[in-house]
SEKE-906826 format. One line per field, with one value per residue: x negated, z negated, y of N, C-alpha, C in turn. Coordinates in steps of 0.02 Angstrom, whole numbers, plus 50000, padded with zeros to 5 digits. Example, Ala and Ser with C-alpha at 12.3 -4.5 7.8 and 13.67 -1.06 7.14 Angstrom:
// residues 2
n.u 49340	49358
n.w 49610	49646
n.v 49716	49888
ca.u 49385	49316
ca.w 49610	49643
ca.v 49775	49947
c.u 49340	49355
c.w 49610	49606
c.v 49835	50002
// end
This chain:
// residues 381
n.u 48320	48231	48291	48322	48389	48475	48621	48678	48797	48852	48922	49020	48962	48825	48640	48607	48677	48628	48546	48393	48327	48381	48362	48208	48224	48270	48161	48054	48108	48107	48197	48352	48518	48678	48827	48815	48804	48773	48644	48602	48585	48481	48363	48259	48195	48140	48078	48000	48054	48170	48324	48467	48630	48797	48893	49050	49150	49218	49135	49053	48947	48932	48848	48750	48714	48672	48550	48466	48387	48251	48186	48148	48263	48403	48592	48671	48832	48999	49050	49109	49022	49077	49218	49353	49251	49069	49016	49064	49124	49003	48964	49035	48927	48810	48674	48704	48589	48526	48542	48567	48696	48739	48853	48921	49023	49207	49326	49458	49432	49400	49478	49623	49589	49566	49702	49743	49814	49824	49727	49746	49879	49879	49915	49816	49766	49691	49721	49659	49596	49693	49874	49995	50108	50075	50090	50233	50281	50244	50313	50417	50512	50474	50322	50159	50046	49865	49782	49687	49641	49648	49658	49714	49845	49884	49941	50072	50130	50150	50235	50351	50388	50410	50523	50624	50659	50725	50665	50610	50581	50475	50299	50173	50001	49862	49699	49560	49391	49343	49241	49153	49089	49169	49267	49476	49645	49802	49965	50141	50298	50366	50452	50419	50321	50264	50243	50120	49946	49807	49610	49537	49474	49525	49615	49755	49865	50031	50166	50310	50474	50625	50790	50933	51023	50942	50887	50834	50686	50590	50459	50461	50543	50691	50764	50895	51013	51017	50946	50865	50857	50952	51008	51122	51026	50961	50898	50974	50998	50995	50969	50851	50759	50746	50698	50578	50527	50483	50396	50281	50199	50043	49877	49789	49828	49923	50038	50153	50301	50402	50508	50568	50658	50741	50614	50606	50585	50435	50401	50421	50352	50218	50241	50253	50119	49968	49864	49912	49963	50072	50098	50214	50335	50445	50532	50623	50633	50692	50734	50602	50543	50634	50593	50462	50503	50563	50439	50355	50457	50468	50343	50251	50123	50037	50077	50091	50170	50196	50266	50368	50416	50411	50338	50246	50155	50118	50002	49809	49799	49783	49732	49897	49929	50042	50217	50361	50512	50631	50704	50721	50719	50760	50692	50590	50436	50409	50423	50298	50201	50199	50182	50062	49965	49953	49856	49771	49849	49955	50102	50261	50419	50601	50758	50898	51036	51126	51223	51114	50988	50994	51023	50886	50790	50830	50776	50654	50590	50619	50512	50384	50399	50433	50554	50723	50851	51015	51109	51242	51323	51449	51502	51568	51629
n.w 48987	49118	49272	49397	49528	49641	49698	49861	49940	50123	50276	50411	50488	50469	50467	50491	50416	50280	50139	50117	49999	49964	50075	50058	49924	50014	50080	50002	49940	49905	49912	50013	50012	50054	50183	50335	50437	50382	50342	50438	50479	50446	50459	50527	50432	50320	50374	50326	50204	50121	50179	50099	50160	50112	50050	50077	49950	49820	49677	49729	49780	49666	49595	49704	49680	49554	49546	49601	49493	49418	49527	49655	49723	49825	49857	49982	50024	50066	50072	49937	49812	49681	49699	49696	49738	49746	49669	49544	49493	49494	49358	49265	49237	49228	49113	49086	49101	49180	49346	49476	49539	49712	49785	49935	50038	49996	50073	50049	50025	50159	50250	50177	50191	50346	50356	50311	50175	49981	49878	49749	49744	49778	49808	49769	49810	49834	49956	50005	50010	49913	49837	49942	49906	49791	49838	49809	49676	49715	49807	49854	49869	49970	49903	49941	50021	50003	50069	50046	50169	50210	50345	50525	50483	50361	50389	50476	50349	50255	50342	50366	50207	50180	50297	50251	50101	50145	50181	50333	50397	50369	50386	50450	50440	50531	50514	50578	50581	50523	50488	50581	50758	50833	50800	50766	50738	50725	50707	50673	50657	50529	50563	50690	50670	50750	50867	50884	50935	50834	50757	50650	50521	50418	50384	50275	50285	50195	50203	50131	50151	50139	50154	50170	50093	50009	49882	49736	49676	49545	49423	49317	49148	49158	49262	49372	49350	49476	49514	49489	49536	49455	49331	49252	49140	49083	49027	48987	49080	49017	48892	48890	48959	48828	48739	48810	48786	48642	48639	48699	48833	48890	48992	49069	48957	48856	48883	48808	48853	48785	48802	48940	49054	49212	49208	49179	49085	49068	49209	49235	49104	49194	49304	49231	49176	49229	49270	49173	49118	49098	49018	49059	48992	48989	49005	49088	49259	49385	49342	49328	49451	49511	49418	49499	49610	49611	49518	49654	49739	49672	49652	49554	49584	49521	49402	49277	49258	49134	49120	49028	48845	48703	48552	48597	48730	48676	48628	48644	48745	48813	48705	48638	48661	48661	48594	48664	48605	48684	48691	48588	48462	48349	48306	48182	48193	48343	48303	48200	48277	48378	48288	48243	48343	48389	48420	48319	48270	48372	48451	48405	48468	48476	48514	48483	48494	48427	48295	48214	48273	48224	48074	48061	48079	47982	47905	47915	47943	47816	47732	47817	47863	47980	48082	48114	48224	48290	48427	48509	48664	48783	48920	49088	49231
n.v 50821	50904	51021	50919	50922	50990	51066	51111	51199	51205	51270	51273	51335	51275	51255	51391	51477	51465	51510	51605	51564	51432	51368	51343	51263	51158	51117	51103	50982	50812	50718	50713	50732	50652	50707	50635	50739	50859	50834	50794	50937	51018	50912	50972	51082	50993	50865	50759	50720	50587	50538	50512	50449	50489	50344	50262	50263	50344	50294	50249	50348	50419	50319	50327	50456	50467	50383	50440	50506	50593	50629	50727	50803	50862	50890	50889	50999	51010	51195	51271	51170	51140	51153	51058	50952	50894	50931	50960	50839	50781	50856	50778	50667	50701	50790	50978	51044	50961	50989	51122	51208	51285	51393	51388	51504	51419	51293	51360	51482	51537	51492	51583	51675	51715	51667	51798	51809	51815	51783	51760	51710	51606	51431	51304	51152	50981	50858	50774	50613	50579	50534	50596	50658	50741	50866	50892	50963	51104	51122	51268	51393	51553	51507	51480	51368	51314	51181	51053	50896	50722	50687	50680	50613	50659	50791	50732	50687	50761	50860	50770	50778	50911	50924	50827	50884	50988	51094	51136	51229	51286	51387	51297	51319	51251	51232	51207	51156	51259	51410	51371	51359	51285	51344	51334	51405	51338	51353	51326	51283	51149	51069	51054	50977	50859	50842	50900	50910	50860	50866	50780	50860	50980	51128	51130	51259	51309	51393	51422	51397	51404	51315	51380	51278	51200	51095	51150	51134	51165	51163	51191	51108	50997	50964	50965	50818	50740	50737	50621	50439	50319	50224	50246	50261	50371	50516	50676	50798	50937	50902	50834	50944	51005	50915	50913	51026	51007	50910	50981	50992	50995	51051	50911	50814	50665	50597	50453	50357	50294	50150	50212	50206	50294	50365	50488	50602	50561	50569	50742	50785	50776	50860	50960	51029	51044	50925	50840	50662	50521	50363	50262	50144	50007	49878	49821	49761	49827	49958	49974	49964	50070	50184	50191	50248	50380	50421	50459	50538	50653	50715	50641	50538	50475	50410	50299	50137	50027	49865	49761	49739	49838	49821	49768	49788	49923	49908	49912	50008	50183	50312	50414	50590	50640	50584	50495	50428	50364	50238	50102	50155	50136	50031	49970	49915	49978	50106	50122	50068	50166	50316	50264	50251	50386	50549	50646	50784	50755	50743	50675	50619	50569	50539	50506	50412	50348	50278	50167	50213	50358	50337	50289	50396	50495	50427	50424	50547	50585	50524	50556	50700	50852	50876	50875	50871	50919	50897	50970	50973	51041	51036	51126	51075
ca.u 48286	48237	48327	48269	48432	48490	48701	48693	48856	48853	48966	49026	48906	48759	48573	48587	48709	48603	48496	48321	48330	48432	48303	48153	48249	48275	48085	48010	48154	48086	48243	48396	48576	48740	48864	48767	48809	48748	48589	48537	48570	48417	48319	48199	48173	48115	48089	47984	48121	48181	48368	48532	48697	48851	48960	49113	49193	49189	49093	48957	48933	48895	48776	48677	48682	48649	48500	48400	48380	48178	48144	48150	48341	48448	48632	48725	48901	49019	49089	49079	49018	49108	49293	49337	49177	49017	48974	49133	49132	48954	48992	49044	48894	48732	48676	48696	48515	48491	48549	48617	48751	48742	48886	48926	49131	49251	49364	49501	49401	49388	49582	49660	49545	49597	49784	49770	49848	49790	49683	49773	49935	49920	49917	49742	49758	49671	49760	49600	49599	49754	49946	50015	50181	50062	50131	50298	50302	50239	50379	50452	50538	50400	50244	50084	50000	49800	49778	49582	49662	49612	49635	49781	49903	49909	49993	50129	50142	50178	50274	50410	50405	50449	50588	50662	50667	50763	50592	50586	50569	50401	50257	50122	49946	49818	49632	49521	49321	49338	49179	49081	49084	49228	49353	49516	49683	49875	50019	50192	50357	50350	50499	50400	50234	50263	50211	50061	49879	49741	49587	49526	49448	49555	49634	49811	49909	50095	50196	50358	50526	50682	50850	50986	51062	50881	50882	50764	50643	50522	50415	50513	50568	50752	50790	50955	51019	51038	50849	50820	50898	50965	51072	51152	51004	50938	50887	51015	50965	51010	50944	50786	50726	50732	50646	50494	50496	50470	50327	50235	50158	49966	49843	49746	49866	49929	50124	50198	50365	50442	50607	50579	50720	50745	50550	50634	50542	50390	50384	50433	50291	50170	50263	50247	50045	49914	49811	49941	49976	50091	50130	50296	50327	50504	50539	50685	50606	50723	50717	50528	50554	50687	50561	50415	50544	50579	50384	50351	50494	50453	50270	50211	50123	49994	50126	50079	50221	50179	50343	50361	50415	50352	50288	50181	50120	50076	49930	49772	49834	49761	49785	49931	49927	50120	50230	50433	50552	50679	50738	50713	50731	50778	50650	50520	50379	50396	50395	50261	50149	50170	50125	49985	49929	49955	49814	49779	49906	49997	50192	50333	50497	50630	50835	50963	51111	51165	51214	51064	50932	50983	51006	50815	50756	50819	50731	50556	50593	50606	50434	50351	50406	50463	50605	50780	50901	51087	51148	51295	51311	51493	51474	51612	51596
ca.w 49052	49159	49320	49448	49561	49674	49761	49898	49987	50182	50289	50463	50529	50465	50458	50506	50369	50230	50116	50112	49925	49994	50136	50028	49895	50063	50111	49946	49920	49902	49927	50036	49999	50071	50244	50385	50481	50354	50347	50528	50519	50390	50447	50523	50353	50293	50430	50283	50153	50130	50180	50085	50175	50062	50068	50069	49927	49768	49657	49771	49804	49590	49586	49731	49659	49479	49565	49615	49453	49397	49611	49671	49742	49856	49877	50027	50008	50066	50050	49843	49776	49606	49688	49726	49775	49722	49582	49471	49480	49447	49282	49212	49232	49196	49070	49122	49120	49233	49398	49474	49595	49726	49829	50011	50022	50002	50145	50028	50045	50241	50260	50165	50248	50416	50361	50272	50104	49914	49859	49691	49737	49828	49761	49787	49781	49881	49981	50039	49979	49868	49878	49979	49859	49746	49850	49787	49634	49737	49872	49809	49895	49943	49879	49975	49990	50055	50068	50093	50201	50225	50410	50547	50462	50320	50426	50478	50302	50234	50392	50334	50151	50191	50339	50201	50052	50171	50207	50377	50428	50344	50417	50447	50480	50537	50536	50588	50586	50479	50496	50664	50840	50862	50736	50799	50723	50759	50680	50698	50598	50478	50592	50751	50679	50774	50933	50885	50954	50808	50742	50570	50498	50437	50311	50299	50263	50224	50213	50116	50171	50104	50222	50142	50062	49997	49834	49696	49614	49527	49392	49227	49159	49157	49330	49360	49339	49521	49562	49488	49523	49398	49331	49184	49081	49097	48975	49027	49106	48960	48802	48935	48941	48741	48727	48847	48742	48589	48664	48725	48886	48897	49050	49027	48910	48886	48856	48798	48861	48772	48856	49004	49093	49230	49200	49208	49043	49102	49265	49223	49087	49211	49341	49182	49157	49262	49259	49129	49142	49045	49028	49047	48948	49027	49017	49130	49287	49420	49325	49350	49511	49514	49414	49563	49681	49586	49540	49709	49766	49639	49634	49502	49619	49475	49335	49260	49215	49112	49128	48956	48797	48668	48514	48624	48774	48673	48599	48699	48794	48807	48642	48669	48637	48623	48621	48672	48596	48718	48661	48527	48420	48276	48286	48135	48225	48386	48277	48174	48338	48410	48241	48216	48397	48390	48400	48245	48281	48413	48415	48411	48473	48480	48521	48428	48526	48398	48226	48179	48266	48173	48010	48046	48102	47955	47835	47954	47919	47723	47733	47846	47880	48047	48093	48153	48281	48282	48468	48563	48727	48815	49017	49136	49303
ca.v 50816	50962	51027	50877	50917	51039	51044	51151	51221	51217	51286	51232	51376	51252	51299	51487	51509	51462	51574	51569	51507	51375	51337	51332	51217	51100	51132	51073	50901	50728	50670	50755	50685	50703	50671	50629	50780	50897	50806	50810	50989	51018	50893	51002	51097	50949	50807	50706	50705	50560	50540	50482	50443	50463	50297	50293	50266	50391	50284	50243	50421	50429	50287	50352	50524	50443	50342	50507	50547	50604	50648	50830	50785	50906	50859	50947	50979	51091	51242	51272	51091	51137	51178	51002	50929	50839	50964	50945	50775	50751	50868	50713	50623	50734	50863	51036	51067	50927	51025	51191	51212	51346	51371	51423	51500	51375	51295	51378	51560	51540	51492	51619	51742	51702	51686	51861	51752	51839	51709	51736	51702	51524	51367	51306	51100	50912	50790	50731	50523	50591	50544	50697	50651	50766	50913	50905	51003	51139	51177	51317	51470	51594	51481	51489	51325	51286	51096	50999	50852	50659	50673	50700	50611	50715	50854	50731	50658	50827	50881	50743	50789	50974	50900	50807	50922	51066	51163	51116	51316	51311	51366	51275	51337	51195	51293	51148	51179	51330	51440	51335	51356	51253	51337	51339	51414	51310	51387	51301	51249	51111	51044	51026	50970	50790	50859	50935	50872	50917	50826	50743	50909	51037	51136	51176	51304	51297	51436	51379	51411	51340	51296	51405	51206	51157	51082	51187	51067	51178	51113	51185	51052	51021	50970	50910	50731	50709	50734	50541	50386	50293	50173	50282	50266	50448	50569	50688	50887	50988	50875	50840	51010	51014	50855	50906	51087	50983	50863	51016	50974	51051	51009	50846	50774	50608	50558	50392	50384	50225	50144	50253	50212	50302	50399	50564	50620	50565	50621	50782	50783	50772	50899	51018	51045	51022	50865	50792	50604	50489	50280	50238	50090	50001	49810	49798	49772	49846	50000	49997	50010	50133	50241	50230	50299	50425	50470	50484	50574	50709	50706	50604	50474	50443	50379	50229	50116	49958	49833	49748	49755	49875	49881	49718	49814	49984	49880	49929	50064	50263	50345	50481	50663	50635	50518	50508	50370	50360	50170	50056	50207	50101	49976	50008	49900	50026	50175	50124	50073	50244	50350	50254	50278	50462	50570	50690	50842	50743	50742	50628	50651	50534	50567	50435	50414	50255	50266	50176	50265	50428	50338	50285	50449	50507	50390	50418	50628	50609	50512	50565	50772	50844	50929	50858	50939	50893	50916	50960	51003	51055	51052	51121	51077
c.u 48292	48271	48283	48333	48471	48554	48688	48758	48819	48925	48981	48973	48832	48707	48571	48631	48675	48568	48446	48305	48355	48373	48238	48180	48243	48212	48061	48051	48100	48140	48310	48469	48632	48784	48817	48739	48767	48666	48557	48531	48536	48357	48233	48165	48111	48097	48061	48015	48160	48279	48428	48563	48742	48882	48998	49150	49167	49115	49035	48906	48884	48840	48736	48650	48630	48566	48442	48371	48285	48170	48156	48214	48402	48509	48649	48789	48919	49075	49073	49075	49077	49198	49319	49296	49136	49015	49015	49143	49070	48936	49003	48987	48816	48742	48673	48627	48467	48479	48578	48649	48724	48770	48895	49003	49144	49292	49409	49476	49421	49437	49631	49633	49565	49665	49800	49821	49800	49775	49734	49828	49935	49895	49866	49759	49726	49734	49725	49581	49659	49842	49967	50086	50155	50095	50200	50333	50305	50261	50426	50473	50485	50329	50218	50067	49922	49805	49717	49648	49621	49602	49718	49821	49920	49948	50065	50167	50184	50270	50361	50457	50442	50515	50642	50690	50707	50711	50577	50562	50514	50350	50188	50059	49876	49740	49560	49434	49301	49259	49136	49111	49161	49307	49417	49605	49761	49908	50075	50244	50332	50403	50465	50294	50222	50248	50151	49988	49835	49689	49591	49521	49464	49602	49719	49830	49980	50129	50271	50411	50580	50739	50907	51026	50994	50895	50816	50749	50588	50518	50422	50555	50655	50782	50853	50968	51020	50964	50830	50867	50892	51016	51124	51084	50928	50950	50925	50965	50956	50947	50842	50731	50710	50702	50564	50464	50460	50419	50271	50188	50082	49936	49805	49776	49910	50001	50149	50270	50386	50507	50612	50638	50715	50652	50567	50584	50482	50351	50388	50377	50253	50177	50255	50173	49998	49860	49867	49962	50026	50118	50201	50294	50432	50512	50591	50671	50642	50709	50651	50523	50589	50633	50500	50441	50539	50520	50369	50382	50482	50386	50214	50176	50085	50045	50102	50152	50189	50243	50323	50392	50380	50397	50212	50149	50119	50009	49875	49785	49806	49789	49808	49945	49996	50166	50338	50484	50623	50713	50694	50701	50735	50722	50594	50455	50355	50382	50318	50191	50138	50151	50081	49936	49913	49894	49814	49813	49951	50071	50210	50408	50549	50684	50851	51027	51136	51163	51143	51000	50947	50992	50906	50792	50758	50770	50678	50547	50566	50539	50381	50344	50434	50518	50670	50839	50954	51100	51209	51322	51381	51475	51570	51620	51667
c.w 49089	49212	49385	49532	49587	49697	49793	49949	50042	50207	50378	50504	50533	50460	50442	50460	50306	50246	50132	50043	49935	50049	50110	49970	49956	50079	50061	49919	49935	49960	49952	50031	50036	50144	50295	50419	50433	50345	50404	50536	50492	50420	50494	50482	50362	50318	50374	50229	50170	50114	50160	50117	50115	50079	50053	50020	49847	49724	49671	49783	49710	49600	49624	49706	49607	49515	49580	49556	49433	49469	49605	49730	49768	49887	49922	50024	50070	50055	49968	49832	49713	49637	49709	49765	49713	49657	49536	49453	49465	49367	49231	49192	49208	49168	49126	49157	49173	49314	49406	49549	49649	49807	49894	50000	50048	50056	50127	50061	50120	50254	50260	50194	50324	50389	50342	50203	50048	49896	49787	49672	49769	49812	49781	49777	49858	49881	50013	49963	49906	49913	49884	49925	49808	49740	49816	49729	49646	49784	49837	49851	49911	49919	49939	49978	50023	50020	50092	50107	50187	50294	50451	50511	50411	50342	50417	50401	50258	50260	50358	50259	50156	50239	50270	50157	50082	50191	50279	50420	50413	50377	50410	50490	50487	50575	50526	50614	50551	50482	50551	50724	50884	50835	50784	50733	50757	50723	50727	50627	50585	50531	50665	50779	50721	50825	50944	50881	50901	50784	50672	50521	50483	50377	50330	50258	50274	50153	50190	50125	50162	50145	50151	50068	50032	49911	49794	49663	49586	49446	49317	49218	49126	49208	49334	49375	49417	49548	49552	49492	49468	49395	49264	49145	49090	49058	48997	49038	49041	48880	48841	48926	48874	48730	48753	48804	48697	48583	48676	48755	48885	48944	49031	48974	48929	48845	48864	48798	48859	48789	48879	49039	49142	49265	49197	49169	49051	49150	49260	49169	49137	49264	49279	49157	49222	49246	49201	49161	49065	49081	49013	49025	48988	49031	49065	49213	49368	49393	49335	49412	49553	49528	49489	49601	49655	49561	49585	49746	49719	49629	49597	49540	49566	49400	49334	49229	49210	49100	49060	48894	48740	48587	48564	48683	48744	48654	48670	48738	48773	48742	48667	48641	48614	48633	48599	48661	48631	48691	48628	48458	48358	48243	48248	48152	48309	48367	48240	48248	48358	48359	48232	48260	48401	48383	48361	48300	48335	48407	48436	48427	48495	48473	48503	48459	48456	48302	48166	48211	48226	48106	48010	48039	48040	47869	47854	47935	47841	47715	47766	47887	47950	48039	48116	48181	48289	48367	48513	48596	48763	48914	49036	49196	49337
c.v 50883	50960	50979	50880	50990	51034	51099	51163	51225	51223	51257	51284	51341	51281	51355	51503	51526	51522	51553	51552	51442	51339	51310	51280	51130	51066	51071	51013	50845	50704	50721	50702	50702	50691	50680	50686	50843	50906	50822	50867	51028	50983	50941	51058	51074	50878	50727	50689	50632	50537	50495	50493	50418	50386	50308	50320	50298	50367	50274	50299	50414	50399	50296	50404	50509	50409	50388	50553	50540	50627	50706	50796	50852	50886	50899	50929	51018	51133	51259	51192	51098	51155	51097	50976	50889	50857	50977	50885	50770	50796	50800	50671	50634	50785	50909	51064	51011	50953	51089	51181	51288	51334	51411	51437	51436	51362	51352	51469	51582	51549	51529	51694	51740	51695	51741	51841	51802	51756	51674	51710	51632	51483	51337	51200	51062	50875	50757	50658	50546	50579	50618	50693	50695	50848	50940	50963	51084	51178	51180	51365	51529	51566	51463	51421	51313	51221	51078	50953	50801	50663	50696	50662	50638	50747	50804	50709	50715	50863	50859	50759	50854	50967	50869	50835	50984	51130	51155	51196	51323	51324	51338	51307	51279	51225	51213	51190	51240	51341	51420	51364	51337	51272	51360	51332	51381	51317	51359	51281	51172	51060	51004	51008	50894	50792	50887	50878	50898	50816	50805	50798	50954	51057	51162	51219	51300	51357	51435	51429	51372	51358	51344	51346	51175	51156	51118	51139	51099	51136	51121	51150	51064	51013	50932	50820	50699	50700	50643	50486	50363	50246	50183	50283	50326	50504	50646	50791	50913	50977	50865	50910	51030	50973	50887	50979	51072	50940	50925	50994	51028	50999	50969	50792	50725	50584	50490	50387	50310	50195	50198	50283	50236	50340	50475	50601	50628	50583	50718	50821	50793	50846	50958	51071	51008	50953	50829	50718	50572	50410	50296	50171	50063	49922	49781	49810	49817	49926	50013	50011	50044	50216	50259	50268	50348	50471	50496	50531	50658	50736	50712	50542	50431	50404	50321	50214	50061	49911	49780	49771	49787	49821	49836	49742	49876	49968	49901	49989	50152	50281	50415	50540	50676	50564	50527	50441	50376	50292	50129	50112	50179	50058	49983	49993	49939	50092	50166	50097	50135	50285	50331	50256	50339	50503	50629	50762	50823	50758	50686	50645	50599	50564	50487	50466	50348	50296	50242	50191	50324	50410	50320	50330	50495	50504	50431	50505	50611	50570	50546	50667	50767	50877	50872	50916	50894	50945	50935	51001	51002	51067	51051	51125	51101
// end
């Protein structure tokens, strides 16, 4: 199908920002798509165009987009559609040659331009309709962050996370209306964002600063045993970090982390690569919700845990790019579920604390190849 679809970036400057490629695209639409406000401020373009309002909620947004398909169709976004926005997500859903993107700068662009920030150096992520617990992996000593928002409580939601973690020195920059009429810069500590008046609209910036006593939680994995609750049954720092070497975390990828336990493995997986996700698999239900605390507090908010016994809840389930036998190590109907789930070049990695997990492990080697590692680890505290 030919190009029947247009995304156009807008910026809070509206109308007078656009190009005149951009204007004449608007001119000649059937059909104009996109948040209300963006809309009215076109419609004299095109006053006979006939006008979409997004709804709310993501998918509705698709099937209206999806619904304009064969019309002469102009979405308005803004800022770049393709940096989180319309036109990365509708990637998923039409050929390339169905539409073209063409973007206006990003909030991110605007932000770091007004904070004087290298674009290249600061952590570019949404907390707009996202848990802000996603933050976490990202306060660090020195790290940069720009944030798209849901609305004011983001700020304080944040505010707390950095109070908590020992960053309360951080600063925060709150650049609301970026590029319009109305833009307006508020710069303040992370400590005394609870007093601050702002609106819905607004990007932040935070400026990280760690309390002399602040716990380091960056995102190589290996974090110490105290970062996760537990109830002893925790893949310990040392053997941890060798385990997640041996899984090799890559972005997009999907880890099975069998008798969980605590999720440390797991979470830590995901804190390791970008976009990575993994099931935790965990039948002991207290422990299941040990582990949520403990995604959250580290920020894994997306972790799936399935509560259950395996090999009977891996049935059905995402096939995994890797997969981590933390318990039932022995059991030949749990091993043989996860190799046969495995996707072609996946790995396996399993640790044997028990006599007979490592006599299994060594049967499952002489069949099946692989490597084994004999550990031991001395600590003097």
């Amino acid at each position: 199908m030919s190009n029947w679809l247009d995304i156009i970036g807008m910026t809070e400057a509206g109308r007078a920002a656009l190009s005149g490629f951009a204007v004449d695209l608007i001119a000649n639409a059937e059909v104009i798509a996109g948040p209300e406000r963006h809309i009215a401020e076109v419609n004299e373009i095109n006053p006979d165009a006939e006008s979409v309002v997004w709804q709310p909620t993501l998918k509705a947004m698709i099937d209206q987009a999806l619904g304009l398909r064969g019309r002469r169709a102009v979405i308005l976004a803004s800022g770049d559609p393709n940096w989180f926005g319309i036109g990365s997500t509708l990637r998923r859903h039409l050929d390339p040659e169905e539409f073209a993107i063409h973007p206006a700068p990003s909030s991110f662009q605007l932000a770091v331009a007004r904070l004087g920030w290298p674009m290249q150096n600061c952590v570019q992520l949404s907390l707009h309709a996202r848990a802000p617990e996603k933050l976490h992996p990202h306060i660090l000593p020195g790290n940069r962050i720009v944030a798209l928002t849901s609305d004011a409580t983001t700020l304080h939601a944040v505010a707390d996370m950095l109070v908590s973690r020992g960053f309360g020195q951080s600063r925060l920059s709150v650049l609301e209306n970026l590029g319009g009429p109305e833009e307006k810069i508020t710069s303040f500590p992370a400590s005394e964002a609870m007093g601050q008046a702002i609106g819905d609209f607004y990007v932040l910036g935070i400026d990280c600063i760690a309390d002399a006593d602040a716990p380091l939680l960056p995102p190589v994995p290996g974090l110490a045993d105290s970062a996760f609750e537990s109830d002893g049954q925790l893949t310990k720092s040392d053997v941890r970090a060798m385990t997640l070497a041996r899984l090799q975390p890559v972005p997009g990828a999907l880890l099975w982390d069998v008798g969980a336990g605590s999720g440390s493995v797991g979470i830590e997986w995901m804190r390791a690569a970008r976009d990575a996700n993994a099931i935790c698999f965990e039948r002991d239900t207290e422990r299941c919700a040990r582990m949520r605390q403990n995604a959250l507090r580290l920020g894994a908010p997306d972790l799936e845990i399935v509560e259950g016994s395996a090999p009977e809840k891996l049935a059905g389930q995402a096939q995994p790019d890797a997969v981590f036998l933390g318990g039932g190590v022995a059991d030949p109907a749990v091993f043989t579920a996860c190799w046969a789930a495995l996707k072609a070049g996946g790995r396996l990695v399993a640790n044997a604390v028990t006599l007979d997990g490592e006599a299994a492990l060594i049967e499952r080697q002489a069949i099946h190849g692989g490597t084994l590692t004999r550990i031991e680890i001395s600590v003097l505290d």
